[in-house]
C-alpha positions in Angstrom: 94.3 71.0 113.2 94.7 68.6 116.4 92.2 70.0 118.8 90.9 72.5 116.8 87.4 72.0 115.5 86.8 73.9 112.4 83.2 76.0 111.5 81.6 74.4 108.7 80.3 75.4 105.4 78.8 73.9 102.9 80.5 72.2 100.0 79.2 74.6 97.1 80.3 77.3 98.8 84.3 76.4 98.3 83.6 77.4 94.5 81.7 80.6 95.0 84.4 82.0 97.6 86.9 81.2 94.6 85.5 83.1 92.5 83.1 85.8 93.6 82.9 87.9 97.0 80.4 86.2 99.4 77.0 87.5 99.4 76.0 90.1 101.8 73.5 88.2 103.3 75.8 85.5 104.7 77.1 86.0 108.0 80.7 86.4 106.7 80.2 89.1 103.9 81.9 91.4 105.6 81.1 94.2 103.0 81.2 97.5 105.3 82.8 101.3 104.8 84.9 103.2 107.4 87.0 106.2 106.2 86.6 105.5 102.9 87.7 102.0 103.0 85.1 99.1 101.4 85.8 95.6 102.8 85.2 92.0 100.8 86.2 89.0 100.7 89.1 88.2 98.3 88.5 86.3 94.9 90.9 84.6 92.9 90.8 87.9 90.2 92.3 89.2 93.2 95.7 86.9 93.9 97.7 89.4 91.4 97.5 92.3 92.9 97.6 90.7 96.9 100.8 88.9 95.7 102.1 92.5 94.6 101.4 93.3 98.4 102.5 90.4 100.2 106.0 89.9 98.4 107.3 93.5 99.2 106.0 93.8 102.6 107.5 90.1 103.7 111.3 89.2 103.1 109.7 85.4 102.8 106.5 85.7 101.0 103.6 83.4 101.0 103.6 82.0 97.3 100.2 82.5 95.0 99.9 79.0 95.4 99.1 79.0 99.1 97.1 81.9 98.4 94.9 79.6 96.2 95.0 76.7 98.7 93.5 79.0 100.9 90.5 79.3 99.4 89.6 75.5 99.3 90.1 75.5 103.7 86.3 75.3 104.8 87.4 77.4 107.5 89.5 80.1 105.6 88.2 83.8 105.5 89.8 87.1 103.9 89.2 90.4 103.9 90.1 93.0 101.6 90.5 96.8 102.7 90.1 98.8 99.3 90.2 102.2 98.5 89.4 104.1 95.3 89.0 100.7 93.5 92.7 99.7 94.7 93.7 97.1 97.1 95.5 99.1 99.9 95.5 95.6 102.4 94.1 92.3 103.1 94.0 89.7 105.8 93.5 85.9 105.9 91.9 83.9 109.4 90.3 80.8 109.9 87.3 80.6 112.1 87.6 78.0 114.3 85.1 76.1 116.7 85.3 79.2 119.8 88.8 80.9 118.4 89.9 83.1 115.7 93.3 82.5 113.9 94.7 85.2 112.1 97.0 83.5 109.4 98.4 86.8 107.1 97.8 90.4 107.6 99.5 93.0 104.8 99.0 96.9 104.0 100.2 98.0 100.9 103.5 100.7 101.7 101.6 103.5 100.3 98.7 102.9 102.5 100.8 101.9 105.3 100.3 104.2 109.1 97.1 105.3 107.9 94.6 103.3 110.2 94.3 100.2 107.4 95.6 97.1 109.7 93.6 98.3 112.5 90.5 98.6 110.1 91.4 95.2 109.0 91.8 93.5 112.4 88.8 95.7 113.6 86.8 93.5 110.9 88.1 90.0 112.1 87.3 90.7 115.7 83.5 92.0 114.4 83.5 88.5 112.9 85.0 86.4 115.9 81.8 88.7 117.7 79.5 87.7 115.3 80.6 84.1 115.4 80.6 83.9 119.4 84.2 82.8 119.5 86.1 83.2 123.0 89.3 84.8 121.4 91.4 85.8 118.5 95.3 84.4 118.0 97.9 84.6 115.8 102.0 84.7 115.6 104.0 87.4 114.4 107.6 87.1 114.3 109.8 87.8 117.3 111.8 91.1 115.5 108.7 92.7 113.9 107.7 95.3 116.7 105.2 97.7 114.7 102.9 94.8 114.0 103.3 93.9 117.3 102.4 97.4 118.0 99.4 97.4 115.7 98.2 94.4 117.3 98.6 95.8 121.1 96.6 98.8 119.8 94.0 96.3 119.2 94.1 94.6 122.3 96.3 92.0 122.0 98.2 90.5 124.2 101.7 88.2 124.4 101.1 84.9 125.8 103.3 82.6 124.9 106.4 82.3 122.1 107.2 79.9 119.8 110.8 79.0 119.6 112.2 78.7 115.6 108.1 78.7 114.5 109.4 80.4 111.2 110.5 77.4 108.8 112.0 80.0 106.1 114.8 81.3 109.0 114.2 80.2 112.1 112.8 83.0 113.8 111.0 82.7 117.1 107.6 83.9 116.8 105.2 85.5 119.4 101.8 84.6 119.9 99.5 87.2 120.8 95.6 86.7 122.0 93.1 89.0 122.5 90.0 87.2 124.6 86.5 88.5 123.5 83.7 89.7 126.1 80.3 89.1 124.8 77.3 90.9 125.9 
């Protein structure tokens, strides 16, 4: 990451986020209700049932394996949106020196226009708060309009595009920031 410096964590903690949610005493437990949805982290017990997700909401999914790579980033963080035991949407980010980068964000169809993506990005910007950054990015692709809908909801805003970003087909992606105002 060339001019990104990356929040650090320590070294034992790479095998507990692979395996268990983090505690609720760290800073980035994230473990929280809202409309009967319960956030944590993901674990790798997890990986099935996100891959279920991710591969029919994206015509190029991300594979399991980059899933799992994901949890060995010092700066990677997820967040699972459950309800009734089930899985109903996750997101990955990194948390960067004063930024935010929102990496994967997937509801799962049933769930889907029921408030779930907005509860999910709702609990990365609480983080980016919690972690004083200046702003939260990240690209979605040029043709998908209701995410970029969801995201506008948020507060996000276009501010620049990425010509042929998307490796799989080409597509142009758009980047879309929101900039934080701590009190």
């Amino acid at each position: 990451m060339a001019g990104r410096e990356v929040i650090e964590r320590s070294k034992d903690s790479k095998y507990d986020l692979a395996t268990r949610p983090q505690d609720t005493s760290d800073s980035c437990g994230l473990f929280a209700s809202a409309n009967g949805v319960s956030f944590r982290p993901m674990t790798v017990a997890d990986i099935d049932e996100v891959m279920a997700i991710e591969r029919a909401s994206f015509a190029y999914p991300w594979s399991s394996r980059f899933f799992l790579q994901e949890f060995q980033v010092q700066c990677a963080r997820s967040v699972l949106a459950v309800v009734d035991g089930k899985i109903a949407g996750y997101v990955l980010f990194w948390l960067l020196s004063y930024e935010v980068d929102i990496h994967n964000l997937a509801v799962r169809s049933e769930f889907r226009r029921r408030g779930i993506g907005k509860l999910l990005l709702r609990e990365v910007v609480n983080e980016a708060l919690r972690q004083c950054s200046l702003r939260v990015t990240l690209e979605v692709r040029k043709s998908n309009m209701p995410a970029q809908r969801l995201y506008q909801s948020v507060g996000f805003v276009a501010t620049a595009e990425r010509r042929g970003y998307y490796s799989d087909d080409g597509e142009d992606a758009v980047v879309m920031t929101l900039k934080l105002a701590h009190q």
